[in-house]
TIPA-225776 format. One record per atom (N, C-alpha, C): x, y, z. Coordinates in steps of 0.2 Angstrom, whole numbers, plus 2048, in hexadecimal, padded with zeros to 3 digits. Layout:
# TIPA-225776
XYZ
...
# end
This chain:
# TIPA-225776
0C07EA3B6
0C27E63B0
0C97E53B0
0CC7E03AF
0D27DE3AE
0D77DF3A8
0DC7E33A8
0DE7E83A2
0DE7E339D
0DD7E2396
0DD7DF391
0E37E338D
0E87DD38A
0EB7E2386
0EC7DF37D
0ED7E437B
0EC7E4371
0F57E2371
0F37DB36F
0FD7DA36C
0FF7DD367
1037DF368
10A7E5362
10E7DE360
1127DB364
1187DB363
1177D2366
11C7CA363
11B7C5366
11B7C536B
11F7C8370
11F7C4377
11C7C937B
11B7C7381
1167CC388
11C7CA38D
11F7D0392
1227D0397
11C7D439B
11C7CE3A3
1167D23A7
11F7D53AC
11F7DB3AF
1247DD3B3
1207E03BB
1247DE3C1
1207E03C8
1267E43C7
1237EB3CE
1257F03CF
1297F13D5
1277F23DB
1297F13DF
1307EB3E1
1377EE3E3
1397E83E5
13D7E43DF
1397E73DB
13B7E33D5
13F7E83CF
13B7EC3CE
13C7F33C9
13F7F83CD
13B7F93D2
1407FD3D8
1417FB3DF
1487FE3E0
1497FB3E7
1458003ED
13D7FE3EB
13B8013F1
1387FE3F5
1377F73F6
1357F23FD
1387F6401
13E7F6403
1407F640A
13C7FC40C
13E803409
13A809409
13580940D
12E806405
129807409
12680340F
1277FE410
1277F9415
1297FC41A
1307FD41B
1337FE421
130807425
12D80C41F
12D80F41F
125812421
12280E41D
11A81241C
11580E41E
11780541B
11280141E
1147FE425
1187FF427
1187FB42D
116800434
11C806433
11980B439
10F80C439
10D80B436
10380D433
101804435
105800435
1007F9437
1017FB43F
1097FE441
1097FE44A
10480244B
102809446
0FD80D44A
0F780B44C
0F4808444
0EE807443
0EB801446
0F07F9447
0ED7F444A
0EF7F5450
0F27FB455
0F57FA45B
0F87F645F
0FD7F645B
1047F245C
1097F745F
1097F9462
10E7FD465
1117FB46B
1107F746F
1107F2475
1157ED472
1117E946D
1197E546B
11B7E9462
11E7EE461
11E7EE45D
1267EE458
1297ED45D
12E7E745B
12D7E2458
12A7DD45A
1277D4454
1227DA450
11D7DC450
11B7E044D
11E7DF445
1227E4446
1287E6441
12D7DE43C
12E7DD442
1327D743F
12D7D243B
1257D243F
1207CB439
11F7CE434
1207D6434
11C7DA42D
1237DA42A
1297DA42A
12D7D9427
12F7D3422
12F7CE427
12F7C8424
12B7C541E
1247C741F
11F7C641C
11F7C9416
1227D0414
1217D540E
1297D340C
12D7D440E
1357D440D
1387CD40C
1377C8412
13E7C4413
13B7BE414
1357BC40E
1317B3410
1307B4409
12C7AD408
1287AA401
1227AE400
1217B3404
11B7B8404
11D7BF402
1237C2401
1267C43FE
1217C93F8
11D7D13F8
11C7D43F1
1137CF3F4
1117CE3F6
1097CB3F4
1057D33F7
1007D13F6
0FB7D83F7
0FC7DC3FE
0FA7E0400
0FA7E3406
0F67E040A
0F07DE40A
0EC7DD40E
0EB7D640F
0EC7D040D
0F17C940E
0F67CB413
0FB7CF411
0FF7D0413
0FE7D341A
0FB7D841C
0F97D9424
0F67D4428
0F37D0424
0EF7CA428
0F57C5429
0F87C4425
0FE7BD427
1027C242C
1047C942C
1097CA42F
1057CB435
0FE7CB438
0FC7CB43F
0FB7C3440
0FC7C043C
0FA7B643C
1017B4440
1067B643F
10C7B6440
10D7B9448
10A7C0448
10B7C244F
1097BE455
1017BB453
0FD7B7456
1017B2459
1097B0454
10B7A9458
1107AA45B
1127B145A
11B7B245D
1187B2466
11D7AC46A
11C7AB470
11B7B5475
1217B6472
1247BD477
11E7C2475
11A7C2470
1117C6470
10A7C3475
10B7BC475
10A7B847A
10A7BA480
1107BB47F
1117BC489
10F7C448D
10F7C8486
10F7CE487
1077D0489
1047CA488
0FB7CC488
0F97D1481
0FD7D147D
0F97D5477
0F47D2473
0ED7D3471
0EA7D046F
0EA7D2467
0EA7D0463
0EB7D045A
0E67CD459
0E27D3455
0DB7CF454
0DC7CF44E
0DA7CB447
0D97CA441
0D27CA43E
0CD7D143D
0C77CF43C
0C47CD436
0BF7C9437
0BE7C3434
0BA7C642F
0B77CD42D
0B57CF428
0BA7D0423
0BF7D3426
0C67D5422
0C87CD41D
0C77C9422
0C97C241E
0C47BF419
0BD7C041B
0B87BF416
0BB7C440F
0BC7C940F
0BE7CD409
0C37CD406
0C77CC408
0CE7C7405
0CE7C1402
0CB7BD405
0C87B6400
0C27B73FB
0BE7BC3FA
0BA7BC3F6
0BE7C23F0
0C07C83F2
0C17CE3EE
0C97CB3EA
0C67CC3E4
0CE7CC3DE
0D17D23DE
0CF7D73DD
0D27DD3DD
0D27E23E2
0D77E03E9
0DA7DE3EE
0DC7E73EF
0D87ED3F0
0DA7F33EF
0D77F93F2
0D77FE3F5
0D58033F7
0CE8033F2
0CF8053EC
0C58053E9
0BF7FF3EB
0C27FA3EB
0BF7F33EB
0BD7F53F3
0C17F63F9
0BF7F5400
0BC7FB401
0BA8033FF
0B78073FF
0B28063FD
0B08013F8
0AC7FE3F7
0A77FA3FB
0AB7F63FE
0A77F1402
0A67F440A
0AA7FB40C
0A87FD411
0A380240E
0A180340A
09A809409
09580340A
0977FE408
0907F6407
08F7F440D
0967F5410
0947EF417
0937F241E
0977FA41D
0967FE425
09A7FB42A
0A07F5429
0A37F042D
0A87F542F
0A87F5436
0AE7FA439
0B67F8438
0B57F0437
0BD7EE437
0BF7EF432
0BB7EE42C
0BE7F2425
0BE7F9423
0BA7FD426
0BD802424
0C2807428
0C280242E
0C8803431
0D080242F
0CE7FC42A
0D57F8426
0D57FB41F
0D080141E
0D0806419
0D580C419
0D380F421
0D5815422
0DF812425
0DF80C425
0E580A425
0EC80A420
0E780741A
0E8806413
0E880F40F
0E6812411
0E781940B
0EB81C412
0ED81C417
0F181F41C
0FB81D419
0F9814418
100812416
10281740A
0FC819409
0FC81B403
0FD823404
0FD827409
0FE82F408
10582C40D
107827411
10F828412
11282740D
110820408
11681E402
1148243FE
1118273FD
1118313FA
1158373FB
117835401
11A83A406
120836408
122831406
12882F407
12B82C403
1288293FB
12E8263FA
12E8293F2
13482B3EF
13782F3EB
13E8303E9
1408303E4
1478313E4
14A8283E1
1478233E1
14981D3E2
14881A3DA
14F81B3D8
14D81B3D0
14D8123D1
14D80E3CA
14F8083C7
1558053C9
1537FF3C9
15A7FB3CA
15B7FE3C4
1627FA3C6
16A7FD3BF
1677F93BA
1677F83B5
1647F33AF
1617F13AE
15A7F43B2
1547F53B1
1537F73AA
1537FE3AA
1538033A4
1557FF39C
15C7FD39C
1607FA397
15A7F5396
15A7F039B
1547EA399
14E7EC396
14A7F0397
1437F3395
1457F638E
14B7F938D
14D7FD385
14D7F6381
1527F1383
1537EA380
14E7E737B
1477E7383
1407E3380
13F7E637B
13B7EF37C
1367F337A
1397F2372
1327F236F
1317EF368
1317E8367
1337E536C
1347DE36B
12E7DA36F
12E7DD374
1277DA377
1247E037C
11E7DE37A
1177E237D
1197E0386
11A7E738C
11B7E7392
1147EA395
1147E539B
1117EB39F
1117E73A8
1107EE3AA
10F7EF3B2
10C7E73B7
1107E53BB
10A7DE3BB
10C7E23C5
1067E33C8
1097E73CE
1037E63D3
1057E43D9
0FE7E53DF
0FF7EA3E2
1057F13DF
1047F73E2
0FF7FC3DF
0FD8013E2
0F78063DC
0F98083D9
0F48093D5
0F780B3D1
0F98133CD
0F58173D2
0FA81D3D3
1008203D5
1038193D9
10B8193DD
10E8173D7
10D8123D4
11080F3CB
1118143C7
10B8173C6
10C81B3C2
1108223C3
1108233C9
1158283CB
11D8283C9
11E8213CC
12481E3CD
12881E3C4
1228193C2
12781A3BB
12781E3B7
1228243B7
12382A3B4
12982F3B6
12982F3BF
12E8323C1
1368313BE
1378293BD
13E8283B9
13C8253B3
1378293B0
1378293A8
1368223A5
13381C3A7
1368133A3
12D8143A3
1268173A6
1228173A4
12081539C
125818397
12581A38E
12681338E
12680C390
12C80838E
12380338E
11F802392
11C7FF395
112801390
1117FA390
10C7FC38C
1067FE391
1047FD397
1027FD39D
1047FC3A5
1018003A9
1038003AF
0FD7FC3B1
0FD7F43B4
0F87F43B8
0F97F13BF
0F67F43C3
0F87F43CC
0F37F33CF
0F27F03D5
0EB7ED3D9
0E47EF3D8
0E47F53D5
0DC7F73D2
0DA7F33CB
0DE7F13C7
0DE7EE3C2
0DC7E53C2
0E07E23C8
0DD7DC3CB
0E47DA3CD
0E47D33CD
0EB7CF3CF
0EE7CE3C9
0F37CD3CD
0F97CB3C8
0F87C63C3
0F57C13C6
0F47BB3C3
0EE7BB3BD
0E97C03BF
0E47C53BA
0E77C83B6
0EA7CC3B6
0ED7D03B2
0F27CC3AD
0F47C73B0
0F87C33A9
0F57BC3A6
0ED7BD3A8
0EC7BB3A2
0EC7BD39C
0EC7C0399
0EE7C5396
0F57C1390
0F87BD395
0FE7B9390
0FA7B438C
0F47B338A
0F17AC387
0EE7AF381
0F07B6380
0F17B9379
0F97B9376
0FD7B6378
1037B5374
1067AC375
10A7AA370
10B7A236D
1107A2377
11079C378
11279837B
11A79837C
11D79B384
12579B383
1247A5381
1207A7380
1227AE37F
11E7B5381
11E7B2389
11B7B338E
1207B2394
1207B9397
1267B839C
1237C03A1
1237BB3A7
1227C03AF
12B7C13B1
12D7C83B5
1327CB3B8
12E7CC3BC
1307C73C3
1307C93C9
1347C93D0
1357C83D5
1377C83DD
1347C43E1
12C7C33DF
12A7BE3E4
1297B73E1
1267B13E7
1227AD3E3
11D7AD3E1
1197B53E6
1137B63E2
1137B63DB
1197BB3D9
1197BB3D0
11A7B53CB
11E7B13D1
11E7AA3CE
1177A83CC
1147A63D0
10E7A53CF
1097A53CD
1087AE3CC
1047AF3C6
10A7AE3BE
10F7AD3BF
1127AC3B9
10E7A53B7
10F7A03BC
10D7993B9
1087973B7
10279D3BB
0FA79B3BA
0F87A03B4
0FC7A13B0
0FB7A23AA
1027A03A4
10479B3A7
1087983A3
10F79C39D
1117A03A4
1167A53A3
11D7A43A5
1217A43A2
1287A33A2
12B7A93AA
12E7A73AC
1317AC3B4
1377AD3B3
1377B53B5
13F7B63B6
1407BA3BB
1427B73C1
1447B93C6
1487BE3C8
1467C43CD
14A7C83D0
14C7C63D6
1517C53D8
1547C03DE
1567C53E4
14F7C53E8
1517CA3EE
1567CC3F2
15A7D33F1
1607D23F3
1667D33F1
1647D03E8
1697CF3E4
1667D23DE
1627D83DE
15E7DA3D9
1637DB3D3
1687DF3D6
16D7E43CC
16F7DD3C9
1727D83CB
1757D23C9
16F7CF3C5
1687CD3C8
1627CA3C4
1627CF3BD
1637D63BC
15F7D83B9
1667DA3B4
16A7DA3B5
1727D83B3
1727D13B0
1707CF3B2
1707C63AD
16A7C63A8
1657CC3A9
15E7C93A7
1607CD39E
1637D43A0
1667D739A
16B7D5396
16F7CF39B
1767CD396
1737C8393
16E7C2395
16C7BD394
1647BB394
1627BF398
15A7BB398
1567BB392
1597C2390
1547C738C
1557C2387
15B7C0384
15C7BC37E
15A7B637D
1587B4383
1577AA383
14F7AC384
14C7B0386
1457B1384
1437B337D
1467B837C
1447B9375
1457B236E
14A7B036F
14D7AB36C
14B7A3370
1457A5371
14179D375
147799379
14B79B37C
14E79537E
14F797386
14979A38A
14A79C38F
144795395
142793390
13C78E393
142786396
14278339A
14477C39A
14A77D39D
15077C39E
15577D3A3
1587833A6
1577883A1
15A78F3A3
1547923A9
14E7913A7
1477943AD
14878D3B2
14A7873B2
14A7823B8
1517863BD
1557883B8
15D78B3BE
15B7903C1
1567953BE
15479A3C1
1517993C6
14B7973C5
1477933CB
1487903CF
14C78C3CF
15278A3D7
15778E3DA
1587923D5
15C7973D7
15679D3DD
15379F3DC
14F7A33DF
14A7A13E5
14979B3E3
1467963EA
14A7983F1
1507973EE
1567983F6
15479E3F8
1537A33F7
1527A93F9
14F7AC3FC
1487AB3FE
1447AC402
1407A3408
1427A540C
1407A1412
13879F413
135798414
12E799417
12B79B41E
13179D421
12F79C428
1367A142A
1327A4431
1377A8432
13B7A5438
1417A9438
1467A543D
1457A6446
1407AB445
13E7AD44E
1377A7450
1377A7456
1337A1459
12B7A4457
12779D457
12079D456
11D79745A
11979845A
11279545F
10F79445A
10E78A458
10978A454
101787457
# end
């Protein structure tokens, strides 16, 4: 079921975690999911491009913050065309069960796929299971210590009372709720909802109980773009890179032209061009189409 939330307050801010709240991309990524794809898919022959397509994909493109398991299939769709993987004879298989549950499953999560491996007995999924809780006891065992961007905090004190907040995350929501408890901004948040709860874009429906213009997603990618528009929610971008300064403007300015309706129409058009620059569709190393 898709959190439903009871309005307190006029405005709804949906906020992502990851990347966004905290600077923990590079972390987990560089850290937890990518050495567990070299293991688990046998990449260690080229695990160099490897690394580089799983970075690009989660980190340094327009795909940027999507789900984990999208995310490993585009980042082996990727390896498939790099020439120098090619040459090497490494085969990248992408099974085609994994893709049928992708396109079909919303709530894109360890419960949902332990699910359909008790249903189905298909060896490539519960293979891409025991992958998936492998990358969940490293980010446990390794990531920690990594408080808020700077003006995070200020900005959540700003809204609270003023609009009803919550979690908008494709991370689980055990790791969320660790995170924000750990540096205390949990108190701030009317709900944590992270991929067992459904998608992002699910979870803000949820803005079609408040007036028009006073509905607003904080995010990092264009996934969150995205779900921001397919529920006709204002965006305020976190400019990859350029986190303190985003959330440094969002405190000195945002927070007020939202509140005071004037955040819709030129101010969200500057943003929005402004934050297109910053992530690339295509990477800059060769491909084989």
């Amino acid at each position: 079921m898709v959190y439903q939330i009871e309005p307190k307050a006029e405005f709804l801010v949906g906020i992502d975690s990851d990347g966004c709240v905290f600077d923990t991309m590079e972390l987990k990524h560089k850290e937890c999911f990518i050495p567990n794809i070299i293991n688990y898919y046998e990449l260690q022959g080229v695990s160099k491009y490897a690394r580089e397509a799983a970075e690009f994909v989660n980190l340094y493109s327009k795909s940027r913050g999507i789900n984990r398991f999208p995310a490993l299939v585009e980042a082996l769709e990727w390896l498939q065309k790099r020439p120098e993987v090619q040459e090497r004879g490494a085969k990248i298989n992408i099974p085609e069960s994994l893709l049928k549950w992708i396109k079909e499953e919303t709530k894109l999560g360890n419960p949902a796929l332990e699910a359909k491996v008790a249903e189905s007995n298909d060896p490539d999924l519960a293979h891409c299971l025991k992958w998936s809780k492998a990358v969940n006891e490293t980010v446990a065992g390794m990531v920690r210590g990594v408080p808020p961007f700077p003006s995070v905090r200020k900005c959540l004190e700003k809204l609270s009372g003023k609009a009803d907040m919550l979690v908008v995350s494709a991370t689980p929501n055990e790791a969320l709720e660790a995170e924000w408890s750990e540096h205390d901004i949990a108190q701030y948040v009317t709900a944590i909802c992270g991929q067992e709860a459904g998608n992002k874009k699910e979870t803000l429906t949820n803005a079609t109980k408040y007036k028009p213009n006073q509905t607003l997603m904080i995010g990092d990618a264009p996934g969150d773009y995205k779900a921001a528009v397919a529920n006709d929610c204002l965006f305020y971008p976190i400019n990859p890179g350029d986190e303190e300064n985003s959330w440094k403007r969002f405190h000195e300015e945002g927070i007020d032209k939202f509140l005071k309706l004037e955040f819709a129409g030129d101010y969200q058009k500057m943003l929005l061009e402004e934050f297109d620059r910053y992530l690339p569709e295509k990477p800059s190393w060769p491909v084989i189409d």
